[in-house]
C-alpha positions as CSV (number, residue, x, y, z in Angstrom):
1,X,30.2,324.2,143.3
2,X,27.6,323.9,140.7
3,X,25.7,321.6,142.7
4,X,25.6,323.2,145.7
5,X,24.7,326.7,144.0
6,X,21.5,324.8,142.6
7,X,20.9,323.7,146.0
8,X,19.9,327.7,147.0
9,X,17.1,329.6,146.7
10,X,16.2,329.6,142.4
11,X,15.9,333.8,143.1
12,X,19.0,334.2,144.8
13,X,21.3,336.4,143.9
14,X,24.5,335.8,143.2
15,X,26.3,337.9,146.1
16,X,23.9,336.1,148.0
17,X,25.3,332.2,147.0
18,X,28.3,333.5,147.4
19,X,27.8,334.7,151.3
20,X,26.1,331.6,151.8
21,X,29.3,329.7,150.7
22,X,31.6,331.6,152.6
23,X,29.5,331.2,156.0
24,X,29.3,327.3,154.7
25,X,32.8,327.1,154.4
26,X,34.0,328.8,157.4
27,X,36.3,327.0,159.9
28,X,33.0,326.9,162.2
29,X,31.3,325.2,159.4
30,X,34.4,323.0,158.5
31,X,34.2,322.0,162.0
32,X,30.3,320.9,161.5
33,X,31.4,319.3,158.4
34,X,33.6,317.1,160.3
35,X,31.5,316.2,163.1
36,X,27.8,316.2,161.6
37,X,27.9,316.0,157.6
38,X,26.9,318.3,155.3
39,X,23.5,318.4,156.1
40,X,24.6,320.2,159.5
41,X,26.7,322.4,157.6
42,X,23.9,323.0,155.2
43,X,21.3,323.0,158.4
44,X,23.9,326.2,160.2
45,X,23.9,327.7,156.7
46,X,20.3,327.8,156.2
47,X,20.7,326.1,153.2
48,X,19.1,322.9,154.1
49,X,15.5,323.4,153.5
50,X,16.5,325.4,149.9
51,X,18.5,321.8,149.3
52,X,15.8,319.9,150.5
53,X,13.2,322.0,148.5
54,X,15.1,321.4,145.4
55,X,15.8,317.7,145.7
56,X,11.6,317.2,146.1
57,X,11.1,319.2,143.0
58,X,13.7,317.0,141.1
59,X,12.9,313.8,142.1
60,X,11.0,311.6,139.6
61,X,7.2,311.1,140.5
62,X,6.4,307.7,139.2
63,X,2.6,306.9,138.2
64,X,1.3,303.9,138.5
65,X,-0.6,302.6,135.4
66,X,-4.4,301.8,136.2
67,X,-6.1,298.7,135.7
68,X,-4.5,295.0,137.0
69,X,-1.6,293.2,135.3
70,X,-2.2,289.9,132.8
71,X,0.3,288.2,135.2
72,X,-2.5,288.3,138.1
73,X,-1.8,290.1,142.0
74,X,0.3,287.3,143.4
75,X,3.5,286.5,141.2
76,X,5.5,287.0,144.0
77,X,4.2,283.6,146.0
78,X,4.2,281.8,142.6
79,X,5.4,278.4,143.2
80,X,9.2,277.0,141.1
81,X,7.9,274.8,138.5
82,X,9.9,271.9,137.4
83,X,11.1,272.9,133.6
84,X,9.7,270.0,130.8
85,X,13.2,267.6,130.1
86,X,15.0,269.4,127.0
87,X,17.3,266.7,126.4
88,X,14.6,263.7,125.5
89,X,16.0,260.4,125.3
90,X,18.5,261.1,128.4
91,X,16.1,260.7,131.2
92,X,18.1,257.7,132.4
93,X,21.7,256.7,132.0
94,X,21.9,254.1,128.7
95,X,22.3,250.4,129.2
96,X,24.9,250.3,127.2
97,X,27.2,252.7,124.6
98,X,26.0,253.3,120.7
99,X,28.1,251.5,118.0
100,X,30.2,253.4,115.9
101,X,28.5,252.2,113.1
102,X,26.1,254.0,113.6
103,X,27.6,256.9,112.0
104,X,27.1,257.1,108.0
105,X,28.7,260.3,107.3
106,X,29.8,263.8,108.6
107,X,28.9,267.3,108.0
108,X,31.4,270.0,108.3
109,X,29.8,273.4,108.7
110,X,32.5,276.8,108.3
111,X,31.4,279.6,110.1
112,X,31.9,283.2,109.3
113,X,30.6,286.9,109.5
114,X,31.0,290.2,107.0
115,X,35.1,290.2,108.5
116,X,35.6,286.8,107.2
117,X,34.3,285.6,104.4
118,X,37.3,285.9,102.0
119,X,39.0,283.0,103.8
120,X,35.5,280.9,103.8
121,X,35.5,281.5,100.1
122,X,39.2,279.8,100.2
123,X,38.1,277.0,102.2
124,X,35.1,276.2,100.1
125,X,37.7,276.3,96.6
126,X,40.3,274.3,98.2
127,X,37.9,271.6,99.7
128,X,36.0,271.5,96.2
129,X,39.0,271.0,94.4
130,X,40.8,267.9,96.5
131,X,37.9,266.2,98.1
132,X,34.5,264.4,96.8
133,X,32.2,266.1,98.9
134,X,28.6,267.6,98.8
135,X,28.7,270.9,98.5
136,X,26.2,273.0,100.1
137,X,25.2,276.7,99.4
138,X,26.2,279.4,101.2
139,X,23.8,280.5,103.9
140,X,24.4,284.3,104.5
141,X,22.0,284.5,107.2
142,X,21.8,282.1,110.4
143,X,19.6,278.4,109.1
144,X,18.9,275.9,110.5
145,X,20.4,275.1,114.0
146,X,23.5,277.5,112.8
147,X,23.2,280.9,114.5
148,X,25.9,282.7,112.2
149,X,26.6,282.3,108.6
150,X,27.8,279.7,107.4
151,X,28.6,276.8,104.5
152,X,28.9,273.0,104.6
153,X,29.8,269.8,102.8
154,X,29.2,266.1,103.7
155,X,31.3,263.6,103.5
156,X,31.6,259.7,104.2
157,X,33.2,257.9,106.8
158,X,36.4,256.6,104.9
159,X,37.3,260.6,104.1
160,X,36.7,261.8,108.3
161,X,40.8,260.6,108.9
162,X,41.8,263.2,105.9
163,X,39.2,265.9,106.3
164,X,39.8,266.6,110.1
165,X,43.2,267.0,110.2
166,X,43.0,268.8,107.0
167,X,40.4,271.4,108.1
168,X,42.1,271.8,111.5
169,X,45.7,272.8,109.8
170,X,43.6,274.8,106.8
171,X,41.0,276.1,109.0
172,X,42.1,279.8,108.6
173,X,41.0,280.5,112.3
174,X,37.3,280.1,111.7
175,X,34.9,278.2,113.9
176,X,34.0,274.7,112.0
177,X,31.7,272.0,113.1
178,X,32.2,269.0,112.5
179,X,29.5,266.5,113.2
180,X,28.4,262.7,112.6
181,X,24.9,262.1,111.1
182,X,23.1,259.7,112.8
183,X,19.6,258.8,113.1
184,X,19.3,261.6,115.8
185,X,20.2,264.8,114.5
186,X,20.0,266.9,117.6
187,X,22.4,265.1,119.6
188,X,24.3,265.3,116.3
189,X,24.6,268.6,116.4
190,X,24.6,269.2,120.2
191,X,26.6,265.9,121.7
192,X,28.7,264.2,119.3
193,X,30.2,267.3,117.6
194,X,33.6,268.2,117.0
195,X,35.0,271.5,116.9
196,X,38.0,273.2,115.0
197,X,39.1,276.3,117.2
198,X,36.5,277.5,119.4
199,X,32.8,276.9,119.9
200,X,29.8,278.3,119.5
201,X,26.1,277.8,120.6
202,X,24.0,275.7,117.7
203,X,20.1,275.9,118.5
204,X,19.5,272.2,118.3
205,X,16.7,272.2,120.8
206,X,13.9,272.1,118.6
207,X,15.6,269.3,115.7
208,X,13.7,265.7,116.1
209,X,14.2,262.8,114.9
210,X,13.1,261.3,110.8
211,X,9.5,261.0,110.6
212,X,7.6,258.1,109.0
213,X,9.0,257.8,105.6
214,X,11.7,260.1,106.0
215,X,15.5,258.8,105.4
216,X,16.8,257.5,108.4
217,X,19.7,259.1,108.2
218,X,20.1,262.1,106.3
219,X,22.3,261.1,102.9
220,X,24.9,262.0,101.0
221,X,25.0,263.2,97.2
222,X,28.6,264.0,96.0
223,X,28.7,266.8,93.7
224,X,32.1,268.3,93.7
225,X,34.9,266.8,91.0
226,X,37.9,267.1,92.2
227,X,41.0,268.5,90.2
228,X,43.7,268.8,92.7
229,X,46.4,266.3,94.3
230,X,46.1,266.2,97.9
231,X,49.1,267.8,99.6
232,X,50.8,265.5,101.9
233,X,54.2,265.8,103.6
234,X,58.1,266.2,101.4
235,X,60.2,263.5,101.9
C-alpha cells in the first residue's frame, strides 16, 4: 500500500489515492492485473506515468569521475599471465625421497585467541614441567609465518614418540603444529607439518632457506628443567 501510494502524484490528496486504488482494484482492473501486469492496471488507472515519474526521480544518477584510470583504457583485452612458481624447488618431480635424517628437531607451535588462553597457559606449565624443551615466549599477536597467537617449544628427535601422542591426548582442543626443522623451513612449515585437531593457514610463502653463514638448521637450546614424572598408563 505504501508503495503504491508513493507511486501517485506527490500533491494528491488523500481521497484522491484512495479513488485511485479503488478504480485500481476493481474486478475490471483485477482482470488487467491478470492478463497484462500491473503496469496495465497502473496504465487504466492513470497511475502509470505518476509511477513512472517517481521511479526516474528516485533512481541513482551515477557520475563518472573525469580524467583516465592508472590501469590504462583496455583492461578488459588484457592477456592471462602465467603466475611466477610459489613453491621453488618443486618445478620437477624429485629423483628420489629426502632421508629422514634429515630432520634435527621439531617445533610444536599452540595456537590460541582471547577465548583460550587459560588452557595455553596449562599446556605451556605442564609441558615445562615433564619435558626438556626450549621454551619460547608468548607471541600475543600473529609472528612469523603464524597468523594467530601463539607459543612454542622445540624439541629433539628422541622426545617426537612422547611429545605427539602426548600433545594429541593433552591438547585441550586447540590447533598445534607440529613441524620438523630441516634445512628448508618453508616446506617445514607448509609440507612436512603435522597437525593436532584442525588446521590452519601458516603464511610460509615468503620463508627461504639459511643464508651464507647462517645455521643450517635452526638449533635447539633447552631451557626448561623439568620437575614432574611423566604420567604413563596404571597397571
Amino acid at each position: 500500500m505504501q508503495e503504491l501510494n508513493q507511486a501517485a502524484a506527490p500533491n494528491a490528496s488523500r481521497d484522491t489515492i484512495d479513488l485511485e486504488w479503488a478504480n485500481l482494484l476493481s474486478p475490471q482492473r483485477r482482470g488487467l492485473l491478470r492478463r497484462g501486469g500491473l503496469l496495465a492496471a497502473l496504465a487504466a488507472s492513470g497511475l502509470a506515468g505518476t509511477a513512472l515519474a517517481q521511479d526516474a526521480r528516485q533512481a541513482p544518477r551515477l557520475k563518472a569521475a573525469s580524467g583516465k584510470s592508472p590501469w590504462g583504457e583496455h583492461t578488459d583485452t588484457a592477456p592471462t599471465p602465467r603466475p611466477a612458481n610459489v613453491r621453488p624447488g618443486e618445478e620437477h618431480l624429485p629423483a628420489a625421497p629426502r632421508a629422514y635424517t634429515d630432520i634435527e628437531s621439531y617445533h610444536a607451535h599452540i595456537y590460541f585467541d582471547e577465548d583460550s588462553f587459560q588452557k595455553a597457559a596449562l599446556i605451556r606449565k605442564w609441558a615445562a614441567e615433564r619435558f626438556s624443551v626450549e621454551l619460547g615466549d608468548w607471541n600475543t599477536e600473529p609472528r612469523g609465518p603464524h597468523v594467530t597467537p601463539s607459543f612454542y617449544f622445540g624439541f629433539t628427535n628422541e622426545l617426537l614418540p612422547v611429545i605427539v601422542p602426548w600433545l594429541q591426548l593433552n591438547s585441550l582442543g586447540l590447533t598445534i603444529l607440529i613441524h620438523p626443522n630441516t634445512d628448508d623451513p618453508r616446506a617445514d612449515h607448509l609440507y612436512y607439518a603435522l597437525w593436532v585437531n584442525r588446521s590452519q593457514p601458516v603464511n610460509g610463502y615468503a620463508m627461504k632457506k639459511p643464508g651464507p653463514g647462517e645455521p643450517r638448521v635452526e638449533q635447539i637450546y633447552v631451557n626448561t628443567h623439568p620437575t614432574v614424572k611423566l604420567e604413563t598408563a596404571r597397571a
